[in-house]
C-alpha positions in Angstrom: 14.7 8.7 23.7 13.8 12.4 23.1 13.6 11.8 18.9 12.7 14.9 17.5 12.5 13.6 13.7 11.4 10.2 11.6 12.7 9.6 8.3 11.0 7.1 5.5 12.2 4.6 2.5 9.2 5.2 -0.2 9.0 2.3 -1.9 8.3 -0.6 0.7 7.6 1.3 3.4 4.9 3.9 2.3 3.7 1.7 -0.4 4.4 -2.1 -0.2 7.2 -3.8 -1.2 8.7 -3.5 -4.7 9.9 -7.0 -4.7 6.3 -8.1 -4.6 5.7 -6.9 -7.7 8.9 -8.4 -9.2 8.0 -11.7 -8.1 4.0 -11.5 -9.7 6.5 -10.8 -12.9 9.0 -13.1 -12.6 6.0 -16.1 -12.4 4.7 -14.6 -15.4 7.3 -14.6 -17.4 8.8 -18.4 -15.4 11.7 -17.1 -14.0 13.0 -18.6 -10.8 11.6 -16.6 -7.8 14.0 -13.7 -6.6 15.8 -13.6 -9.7 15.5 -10.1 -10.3 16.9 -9.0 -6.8 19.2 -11.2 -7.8 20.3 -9.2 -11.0 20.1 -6.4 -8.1 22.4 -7.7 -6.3 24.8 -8.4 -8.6 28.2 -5.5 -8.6 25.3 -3.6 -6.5 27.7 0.0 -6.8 28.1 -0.3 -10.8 25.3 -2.3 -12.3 22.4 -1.2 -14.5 19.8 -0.6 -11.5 22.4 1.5 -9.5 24.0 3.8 -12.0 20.3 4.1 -13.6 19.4 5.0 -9.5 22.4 7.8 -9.3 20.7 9.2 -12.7 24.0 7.9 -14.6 22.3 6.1 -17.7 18.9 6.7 -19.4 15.6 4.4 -19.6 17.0 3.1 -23.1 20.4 2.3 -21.5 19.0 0.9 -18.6 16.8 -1.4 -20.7 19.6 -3.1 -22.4 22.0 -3.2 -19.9 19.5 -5.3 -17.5 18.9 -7.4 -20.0 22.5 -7.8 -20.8 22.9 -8.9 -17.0 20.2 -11.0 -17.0 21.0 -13.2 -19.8 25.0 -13.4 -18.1 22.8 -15.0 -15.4 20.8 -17.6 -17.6 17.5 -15.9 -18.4 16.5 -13.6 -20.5 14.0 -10.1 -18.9 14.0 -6.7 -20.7 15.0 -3.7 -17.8 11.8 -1.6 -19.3 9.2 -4.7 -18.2 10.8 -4.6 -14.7 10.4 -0.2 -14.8 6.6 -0.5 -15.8 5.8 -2.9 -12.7 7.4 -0.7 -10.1 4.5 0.8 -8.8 3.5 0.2 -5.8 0.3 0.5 -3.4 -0.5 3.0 -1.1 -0.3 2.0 2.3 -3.1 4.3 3.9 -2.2 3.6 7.5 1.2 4.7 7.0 -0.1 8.4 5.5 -2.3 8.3 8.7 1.2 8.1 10.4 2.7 10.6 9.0 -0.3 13.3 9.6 0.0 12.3 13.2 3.3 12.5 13.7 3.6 16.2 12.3 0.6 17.3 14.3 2.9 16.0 17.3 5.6 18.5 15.8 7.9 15.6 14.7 10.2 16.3 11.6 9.5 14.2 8.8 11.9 13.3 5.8 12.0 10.8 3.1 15.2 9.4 0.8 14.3 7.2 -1.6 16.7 5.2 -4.2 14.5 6.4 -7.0 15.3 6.6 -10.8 14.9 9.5 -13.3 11.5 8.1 -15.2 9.4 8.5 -11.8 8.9 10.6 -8.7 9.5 7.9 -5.5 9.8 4.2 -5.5 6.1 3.8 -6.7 6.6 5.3 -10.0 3.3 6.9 -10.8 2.0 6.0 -14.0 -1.3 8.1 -14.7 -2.1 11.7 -13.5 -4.1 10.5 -10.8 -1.9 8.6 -9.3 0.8 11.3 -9.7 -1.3 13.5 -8.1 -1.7 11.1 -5.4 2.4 10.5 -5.0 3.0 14.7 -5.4 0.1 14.7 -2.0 2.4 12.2 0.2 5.5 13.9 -1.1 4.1 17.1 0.5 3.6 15.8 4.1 7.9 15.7 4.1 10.0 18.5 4.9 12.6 17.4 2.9 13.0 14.4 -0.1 16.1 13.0 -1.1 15.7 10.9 -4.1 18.8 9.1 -5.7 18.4 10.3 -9.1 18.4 13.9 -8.3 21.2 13.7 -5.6 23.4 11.7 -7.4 24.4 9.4 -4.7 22.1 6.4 -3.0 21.1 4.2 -0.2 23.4 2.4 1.0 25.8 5.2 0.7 26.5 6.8 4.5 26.2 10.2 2.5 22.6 10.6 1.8 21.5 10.1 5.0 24.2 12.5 6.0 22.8 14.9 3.5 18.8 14.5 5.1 20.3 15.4 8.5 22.4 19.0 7.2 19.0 19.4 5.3 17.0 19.1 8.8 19.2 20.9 10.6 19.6 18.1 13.5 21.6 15.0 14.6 20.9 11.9 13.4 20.9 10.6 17.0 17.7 13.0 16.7 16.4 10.5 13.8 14.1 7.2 13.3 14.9 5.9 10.3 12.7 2.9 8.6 13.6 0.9 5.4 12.4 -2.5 4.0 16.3 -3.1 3.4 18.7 -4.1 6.3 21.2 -3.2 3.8 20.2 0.4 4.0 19.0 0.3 7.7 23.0 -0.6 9.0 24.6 2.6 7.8 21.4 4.7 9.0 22.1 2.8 12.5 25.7 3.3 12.0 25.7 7.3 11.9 23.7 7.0 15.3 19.8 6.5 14.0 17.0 4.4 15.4 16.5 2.4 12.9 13.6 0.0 12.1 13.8 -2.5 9.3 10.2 -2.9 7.6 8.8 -6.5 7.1 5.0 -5.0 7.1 3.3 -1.6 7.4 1.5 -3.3 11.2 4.5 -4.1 11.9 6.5 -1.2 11.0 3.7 1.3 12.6 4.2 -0.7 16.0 7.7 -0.3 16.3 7.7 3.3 15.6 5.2 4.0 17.5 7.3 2.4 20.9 10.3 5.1 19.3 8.3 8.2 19.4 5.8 7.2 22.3 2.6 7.5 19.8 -0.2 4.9 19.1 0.4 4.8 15.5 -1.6 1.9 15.2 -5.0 3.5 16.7 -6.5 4.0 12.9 -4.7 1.5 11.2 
């Protein structure tokens, strides 16, 4: 299809999924399964996790309004013990990926809903690890996180904002998220867009998109 650029989701895509995480925390503290994506889900455009994405409140805000939304929905979790399990594993094949695709002279973005106490999805939590983040970072032309822009995923205009930032089309674009939510609007402006269920699976899909056997050292 002639794509001359592939832009990432972070968290869930270049480390596994978030929600993974929330669910090892929601059995520890017995909460039914889900429950925090449903908090999440909740007024999605004005509650505690998006304003906190779009950089609106701070940590301490954020930590008592989740809580406050949580106990409106029967059960009681603090918005700080959700922050500190947020980060998220590596996927090595995917960094692979990306060192492939820009040898084959593909553009290579990332926009990721992010919030202010982190750098990506998988908040890094010790200087190793934020080394580690800062080195994937570095493979992207350009990153677009929520709480620096001011504006986040599902919103049509920071996807818009990737594409002025490249300097292309986004019929020029792949575009891979673990959220259908935030894969229609990408599709919508004229993307290829590949929802994420698993890093094989992911890998194979792109790699039919740009014509590249992204799974050869997975």
């Amino acid at each position: 299809m002639g794509y001359t650029a592939v832009i990432f989701d972070f968290g869930g895509v270049i480390t596994s999924s978030p929600f993974e995480a929330f669910n090892r925390l929601e059995a520890e503290r017995g909460l039914p399964q889900n429950f925090i994506r449903t908090i999440n889900a909740t007024n999605p455009d004005t509650n505690a996790w998006a304003l906190f994405e779009r950089a609106e409140i701070g940590r301490d805000e954020f930590d008592a309004l989740f809580a406050a939304e949580a106990r409106a929905l029967g059960h009681d979790i603090e918005g700080r013990a959700v922050l500190d399990v947020l980060a998220g594993a590596v996927r090595p094949a995917m960094v692979r990926a990306l060192d492939t695709l820009k040898e084959a002279g593909f553009r290579l973005g990332c926009i990721t809903n992010n919030v202010p106490t982190g750098h990506g999805a998988g908040m890094a939590r010790s200087a190793d690890s934020h080394d580690a983040m800062e080195q994937i970072f570095a493979r992207f032309e350009h990153v677009i996180e929520s709480s620096k822009a001011g504006v986040r995923k599902p919103d049509p205009r920071i996807y818009q904002m990737m594409c002025e930032r490249l300097g292309i089309a986004a019929s020029d674009c792949v575009y891979l998220d673990d959220l259908g939510i935030n894969c229609k609007p990408a599709a919508a402006l004229g993307m290829h867009a590949i929802k994420v269920t698993s890093g094989e699976q992911a890998l194979a899909d792109l790699s039919k998109a740009v014509g590249l056997d992204l799974l050869a050292n997975a």
